[in-house]
C-alpha positions as a Markdown table, in Angstrom:
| # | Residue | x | y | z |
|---|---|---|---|---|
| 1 | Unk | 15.3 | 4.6 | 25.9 |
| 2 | Unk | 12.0 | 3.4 | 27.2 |
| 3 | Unk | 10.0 | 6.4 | 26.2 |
| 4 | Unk | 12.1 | 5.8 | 22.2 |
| 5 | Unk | 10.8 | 2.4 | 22.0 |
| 6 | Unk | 7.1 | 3.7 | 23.6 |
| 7 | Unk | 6.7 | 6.8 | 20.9 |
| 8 | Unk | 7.8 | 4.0 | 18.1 |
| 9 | Unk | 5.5 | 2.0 | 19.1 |
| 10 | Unk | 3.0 | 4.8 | 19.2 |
| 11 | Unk | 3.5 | 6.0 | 15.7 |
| 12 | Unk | 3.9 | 2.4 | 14.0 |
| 13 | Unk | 0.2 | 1.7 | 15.5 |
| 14 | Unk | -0.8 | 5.3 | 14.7 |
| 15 | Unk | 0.8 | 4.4 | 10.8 |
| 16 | Unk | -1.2 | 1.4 | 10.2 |
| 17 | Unk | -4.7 | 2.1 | 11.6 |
| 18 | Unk | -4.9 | 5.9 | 10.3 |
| 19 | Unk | -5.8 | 4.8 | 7.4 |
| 20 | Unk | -9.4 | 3.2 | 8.1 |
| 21 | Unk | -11.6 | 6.0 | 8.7 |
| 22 | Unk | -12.0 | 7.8 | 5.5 |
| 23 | Unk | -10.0 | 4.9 | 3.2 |
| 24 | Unk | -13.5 | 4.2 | 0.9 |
| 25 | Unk | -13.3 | 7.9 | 0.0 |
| 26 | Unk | -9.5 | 8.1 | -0.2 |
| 27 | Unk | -9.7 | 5.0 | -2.9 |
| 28 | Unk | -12.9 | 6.7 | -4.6 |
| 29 | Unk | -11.2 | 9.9 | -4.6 |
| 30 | Unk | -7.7 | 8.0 | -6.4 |
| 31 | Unk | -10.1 | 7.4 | -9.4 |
| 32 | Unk | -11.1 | 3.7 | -8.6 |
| 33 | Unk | -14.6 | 2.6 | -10.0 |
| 34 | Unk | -17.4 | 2.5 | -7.2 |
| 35 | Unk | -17.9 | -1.2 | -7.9 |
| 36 | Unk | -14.0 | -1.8 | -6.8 |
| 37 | Unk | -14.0 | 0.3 | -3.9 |
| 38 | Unk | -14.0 | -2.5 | -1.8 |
| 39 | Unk | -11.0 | -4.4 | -3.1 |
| 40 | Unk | -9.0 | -1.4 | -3.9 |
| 41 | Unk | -9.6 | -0.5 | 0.1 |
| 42 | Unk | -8.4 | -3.8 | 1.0 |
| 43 | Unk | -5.2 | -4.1 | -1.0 |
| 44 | Unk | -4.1 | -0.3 | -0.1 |
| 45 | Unk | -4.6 | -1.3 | 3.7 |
| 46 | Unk | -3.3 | -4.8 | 3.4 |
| 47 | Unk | 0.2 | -3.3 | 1.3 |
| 48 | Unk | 1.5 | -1.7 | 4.4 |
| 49 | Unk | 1.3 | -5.4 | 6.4 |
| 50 | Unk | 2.6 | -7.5 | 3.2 |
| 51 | Unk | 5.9 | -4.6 | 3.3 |
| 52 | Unk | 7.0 | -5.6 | 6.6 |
| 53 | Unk | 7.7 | -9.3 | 5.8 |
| 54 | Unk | 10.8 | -7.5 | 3.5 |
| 55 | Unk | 11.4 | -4.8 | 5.8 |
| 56 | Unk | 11.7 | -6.5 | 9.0 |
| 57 | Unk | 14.8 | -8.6 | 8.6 |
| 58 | Unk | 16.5 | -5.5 | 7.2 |
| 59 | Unk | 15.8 | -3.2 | 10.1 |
| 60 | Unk | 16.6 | -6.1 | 12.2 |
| 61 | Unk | 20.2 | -6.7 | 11.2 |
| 62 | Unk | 20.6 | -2.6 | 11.0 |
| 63 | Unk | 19.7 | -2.5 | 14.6 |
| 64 | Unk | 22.0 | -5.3 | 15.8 |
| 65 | Unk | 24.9 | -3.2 | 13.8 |
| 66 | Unk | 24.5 | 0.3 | 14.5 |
| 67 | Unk | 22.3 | 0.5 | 18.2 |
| 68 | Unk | 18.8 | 0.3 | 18.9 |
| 69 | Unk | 18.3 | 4.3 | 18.9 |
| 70 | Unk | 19.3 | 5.4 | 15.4 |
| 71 | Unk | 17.3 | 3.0 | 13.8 |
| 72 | Unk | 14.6 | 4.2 | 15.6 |
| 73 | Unk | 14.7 | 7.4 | 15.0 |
| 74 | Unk | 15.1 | 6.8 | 11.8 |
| 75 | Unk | 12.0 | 4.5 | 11.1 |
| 76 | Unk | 10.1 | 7.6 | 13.2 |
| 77 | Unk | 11.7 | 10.1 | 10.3 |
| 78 | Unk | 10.4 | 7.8 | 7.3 |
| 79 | Unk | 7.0 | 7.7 | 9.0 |
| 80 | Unk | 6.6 | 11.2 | 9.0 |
| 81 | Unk | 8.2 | 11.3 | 4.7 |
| 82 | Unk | 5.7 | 8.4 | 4.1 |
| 83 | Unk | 2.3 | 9.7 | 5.5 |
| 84 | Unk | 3.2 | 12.9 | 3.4 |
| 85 | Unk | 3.7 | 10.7 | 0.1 |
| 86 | Unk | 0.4 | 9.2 | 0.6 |
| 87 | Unk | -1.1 | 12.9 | 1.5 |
| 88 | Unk | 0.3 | 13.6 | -2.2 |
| 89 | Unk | -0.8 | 10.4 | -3.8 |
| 90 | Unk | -3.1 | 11.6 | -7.3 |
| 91 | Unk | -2.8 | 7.8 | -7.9 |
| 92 | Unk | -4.1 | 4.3 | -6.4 |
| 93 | Unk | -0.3 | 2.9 | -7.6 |
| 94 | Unk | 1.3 | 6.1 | -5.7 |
| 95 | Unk | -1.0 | 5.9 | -2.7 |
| 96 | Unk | 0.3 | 1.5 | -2.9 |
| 97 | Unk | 3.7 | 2.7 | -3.3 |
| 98 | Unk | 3.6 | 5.5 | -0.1 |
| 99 | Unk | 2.0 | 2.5 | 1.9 |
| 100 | Unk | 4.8 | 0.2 | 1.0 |
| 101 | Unk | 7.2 | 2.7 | 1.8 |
| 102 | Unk | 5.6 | 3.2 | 5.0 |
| 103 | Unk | 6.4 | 0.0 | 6.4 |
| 104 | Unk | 9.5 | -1.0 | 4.2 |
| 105 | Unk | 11.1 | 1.9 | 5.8 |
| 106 | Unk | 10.4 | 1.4 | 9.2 |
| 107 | Unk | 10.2 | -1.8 | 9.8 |
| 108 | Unk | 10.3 | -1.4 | 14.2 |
């Protein structure tokens, strides 16, 4: 169990910092205007923080009814389908969306 909760903990910190390094040209590259780049960066990085205030709770109560180890493997499973959605984002909304998937998903 400790090296579950060590490899969740891994790919949830993995999840939310991957992101950074090329996010300007992943925002540019969704069609946003070079004057917003800044903003757009912000709120696509920021959506995969504001989706855990919903998912949290959720994940919480799943884990006190059905064991500590499904759930986890389970948020591990939606991190993997939610990096690919943003990979195939052609879209700033679909790229949001992926990102608030990310975290509502797997909320560990």
């Amino acid at each position: 169990p400790a090296i579950a909760v060590l490899s969740v903990t891994l790919s949830e910190s993995m999840l939310s910092s991957v992101l950074f390094p090329f996010l300007p040209w992943l925002v540019r590259d969704l069609g946003v205007p070079a004057d917003s780049v800044a903003l757009y960066s912000g709120l696509l990085s920021s959506a995969f923080n504001v989706s855990s205030l919903a998912g949290a709770v959720v994940w919480g109560r799943l884990s006190d009814v059905h064991g500590r180890l499904p759930v986890l493997a389970l948020g591990l499973g939606s991190n993997a389908v939610s990096m690919v959605l943003l990979g195939l984002s052609a879209s700033f909304p679909q790229a949001v969306a992926a990102r608030l998937v990310a975290e509502c998903l797997n909320g560990n």
